[in-house]
Residue, then its C-alpha position, 0 to 999 in steps of 0.5 A: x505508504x503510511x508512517x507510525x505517527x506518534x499518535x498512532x505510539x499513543x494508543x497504548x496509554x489512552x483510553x480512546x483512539x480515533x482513527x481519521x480516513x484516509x483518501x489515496x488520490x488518483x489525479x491522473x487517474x489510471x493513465x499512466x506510460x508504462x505497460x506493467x505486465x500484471x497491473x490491475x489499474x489500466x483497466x480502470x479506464x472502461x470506468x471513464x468516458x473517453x473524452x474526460x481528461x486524465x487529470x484533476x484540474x486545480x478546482x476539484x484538487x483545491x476543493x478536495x484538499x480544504x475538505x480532506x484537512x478540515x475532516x481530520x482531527x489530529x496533528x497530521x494530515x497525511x496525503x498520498x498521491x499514487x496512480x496510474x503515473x501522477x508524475x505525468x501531470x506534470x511537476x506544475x500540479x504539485x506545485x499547485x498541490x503545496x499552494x493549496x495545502x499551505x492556504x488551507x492548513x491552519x496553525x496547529x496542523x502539519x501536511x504530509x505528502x507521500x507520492x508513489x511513482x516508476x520513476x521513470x519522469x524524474x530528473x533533478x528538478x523533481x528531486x529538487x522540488x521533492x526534498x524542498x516540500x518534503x515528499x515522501x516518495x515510494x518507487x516501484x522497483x522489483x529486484x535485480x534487472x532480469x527480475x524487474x524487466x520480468x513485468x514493468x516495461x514501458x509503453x513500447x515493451x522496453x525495459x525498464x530496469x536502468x531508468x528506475x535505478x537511475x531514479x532512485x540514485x537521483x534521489x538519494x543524490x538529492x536526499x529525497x525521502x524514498x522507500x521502495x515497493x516492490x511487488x512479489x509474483x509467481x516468478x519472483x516469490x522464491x528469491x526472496x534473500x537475492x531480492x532484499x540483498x539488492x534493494x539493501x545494497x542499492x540504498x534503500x532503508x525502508x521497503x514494502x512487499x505486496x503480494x500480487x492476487x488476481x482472479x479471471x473471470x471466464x473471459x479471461x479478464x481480471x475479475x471484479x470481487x463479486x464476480x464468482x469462478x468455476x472451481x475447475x476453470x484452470x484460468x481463475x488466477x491469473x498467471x502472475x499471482x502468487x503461490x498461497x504460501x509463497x508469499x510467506x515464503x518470500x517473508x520468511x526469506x527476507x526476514x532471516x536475512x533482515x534479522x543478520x544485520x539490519x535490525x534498526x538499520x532496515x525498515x520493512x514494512x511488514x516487519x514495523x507493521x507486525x511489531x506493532x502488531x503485537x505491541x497491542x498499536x493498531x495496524x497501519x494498513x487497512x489489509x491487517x485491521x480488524x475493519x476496512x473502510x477507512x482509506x478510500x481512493x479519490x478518481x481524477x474526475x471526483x468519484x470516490x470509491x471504498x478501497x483501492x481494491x474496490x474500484x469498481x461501479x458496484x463500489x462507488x460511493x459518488x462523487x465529491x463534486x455533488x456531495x460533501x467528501x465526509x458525507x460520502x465516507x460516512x454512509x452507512x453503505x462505506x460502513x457496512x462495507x468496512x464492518x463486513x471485513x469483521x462479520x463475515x469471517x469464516x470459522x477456520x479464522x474466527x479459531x485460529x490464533x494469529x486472527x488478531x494479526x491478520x484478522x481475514x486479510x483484504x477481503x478482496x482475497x478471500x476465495x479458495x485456490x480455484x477461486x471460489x469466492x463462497x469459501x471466504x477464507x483468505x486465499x493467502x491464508x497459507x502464507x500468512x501462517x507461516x510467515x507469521x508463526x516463523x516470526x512469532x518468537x522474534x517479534x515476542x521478544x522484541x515487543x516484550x523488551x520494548x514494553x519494558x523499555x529496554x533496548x532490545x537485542x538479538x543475535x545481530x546484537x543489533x540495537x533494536x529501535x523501531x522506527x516509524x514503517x512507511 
């Protein structure tokens, strides 16, 4: 989850920009009492011994906080909180967590905290506790019921349908701060419309989309990044992952419905992000920059790790117990981890014209449909074409009459005032 800062607005009338990084912590760790069908990160456990907790006890948080906010420099020192399930330490951790942000933060500085969570432990406590610290809060929800009873179930294989949507009537009852995440697979990639129409009526005014892409090795097992395939192995994608165009399928649907009605009314996230995009801003997600290794992931126990695609012994960095949290950002290893999402772009990238919009995409992605990693091209190249060139007129026109400052305006005669994405 990440906000277009007035800050990030700045870009366009300075001359340098400094980007701070980002951690999104873990304090659970993968632990978490639902059973998604296609999550990656449950299996992160192998990483832990099994006598080590699931959770980050108050030294290691409060430490990690001091340092987080010392290390940024602008006005805002964003948090995000995601998982596994964080809501199940407890509503008594964030309680501590907004203790230790307040002694630690000095006059001049603002906390924000985003929490992404299934919803499924929230009552009106939480949502109580939530809107009096100003939580951000993103929920998993992926449509209409038999779309999202499709893949998150719960630890016993229950669906989860009516739990999640009680949640988020919760916290609009409460006034909470919400955004919706819902995650686009095989089987719900071409409802694209049906699935915005719904989270539009259920309330929501700002959703993200993200695109499942999995490989499997050849023991049939979700495949690290430096693990390589058989192009003929009919098994390397896994059985959720998306169509390489259907992602941008789903895009172009959700946007041709957006733009009917709901220009300055519905945030989504791709759309805030491209905007910006060709406003000449900065990306605010790492997945659409020209570099990576600026938002990296903080474990229950302290290891941090480049990226949350990255989460893998070959990519941790050490642990902020035994070295200063900027230390490990700053080596030269997290660097030329960031720096290779640039250098090693294939030519079929460096050529095409819409590079500066996506400029390779997570390199995570980066192999051919069978899943051959030595392609390096971007497996969701296809959908990235065409959602982008379905866009490309709209979004010209919109950003040539905001540089104008002019309110723009399309067949929904909608007032167009962007607003910041989540």
């Amino acid at each position: 989850m990440n906000r277009m800062t007035e800050a990030a607005k700045r870009v366009l009338t300075t001359d340098r920009w400094t980007v701070n990084y980002q951690v999104l912590v873990k304090p659970a760790g993968p632990a978490c009492n639902y059973a998604c069908s296609y999550c990656y990160y449950t299996d992160k456990a192998s990483l832990f011994t099994a006598s080590s907790p699931s959770r980050m006890n108050d030294e290691l948080t409060e430490n990690f906080i001091r340092t987080y906010i010392e290390a940024q420099d602008g006005p805002e020192v964003s948090f995000s909180w995601q998982g596994g399930e964080p809501t199940l330490l407890g509503r008594g951790f964030f309680e501590r967590v907004v203790e230790f942000q307040a002694k630690h933060c000095p006059p001049g500085k603002q906390v924000i905290n985003a929490i992404q969570t299934h919803g499924g432990l929230l009552d009106r406590d939480w949502a109580c506790f939530l809107r009096d610290n100003n939580f951000l809060v993103g929920i998993s929800i992926d449509g209409p019921r038999n779309m999202h009873n499709m893949g998150r179930r719960d630890g016993r294989g229950r669906p989860t349908f009516d739990i999640t949507r009680r949640a988020i009537a919760l916290l609009g009852e409460h006034g909470v701060s919400f955004n919706t995440l819902s995650v686009v697979h095989a089987h719900n990639s071409s409802h694209g419309k049906q699935i915005y129409k719904f989270l539009r009526r259920l309330g929501a005014r700002h959703m993200q989309f993200i695109p499942i892409v999995e490989r499997l090795n050849d023991t049939g097992n979700l495949a690290g990044p430096l693990e390589t395939t058989i192009d003929s192995n009919p098994r390397a994608l896994s059985p959720w992952t998306v169509a390489a165009d259907g992602y941008g399928r789903f895009l172009c649907d959700v946007f041709d419905e957006w733009q009917k009605a709901d220009i300055g009314r519905v945030y989504v996230q791709m759309f805030d992000l491209l905007l910006g995009l060709h406003l000449g801003l900065p990306s605010s997600l790492c997945v659409y920059s020209e570099t990576c290794g600026r938002c990296l992931v903080l474990e229950h126990n302290g290891d941090l790790f480049s990226c949350d695609h990255y989460v893998y012994p070959e990519f941790k960095l050490g642990n902020i117990t035994q070295n200063p949290l900027d230390d490990l950002v700053n080596k030269s290893r997290q660097q030329a981890f960031g720096l290779a999402k640039r250098d090693d772009l294939p030519t079929q990238c460096t050529q095409c014209r819409f590079l500066k919009l996506c400029h390779g995409g997570c390199p995570k992605h980066r192999f051919s449909r069978a899943g051959d990693v030595s392609s390096k091209l971007n497996y969701l190249c296809p959908s990235y074409q065409k959602f982008f060139s379905h866009s490309e007129p709209t979004m010209k026109k919109m950003a040539q009459l905001l540089r104008a400052n002019k309110p723009a305006k399309l067949a929904s005669e909608k007032v167009i005032r962007p607003k910041p994405a989540i």
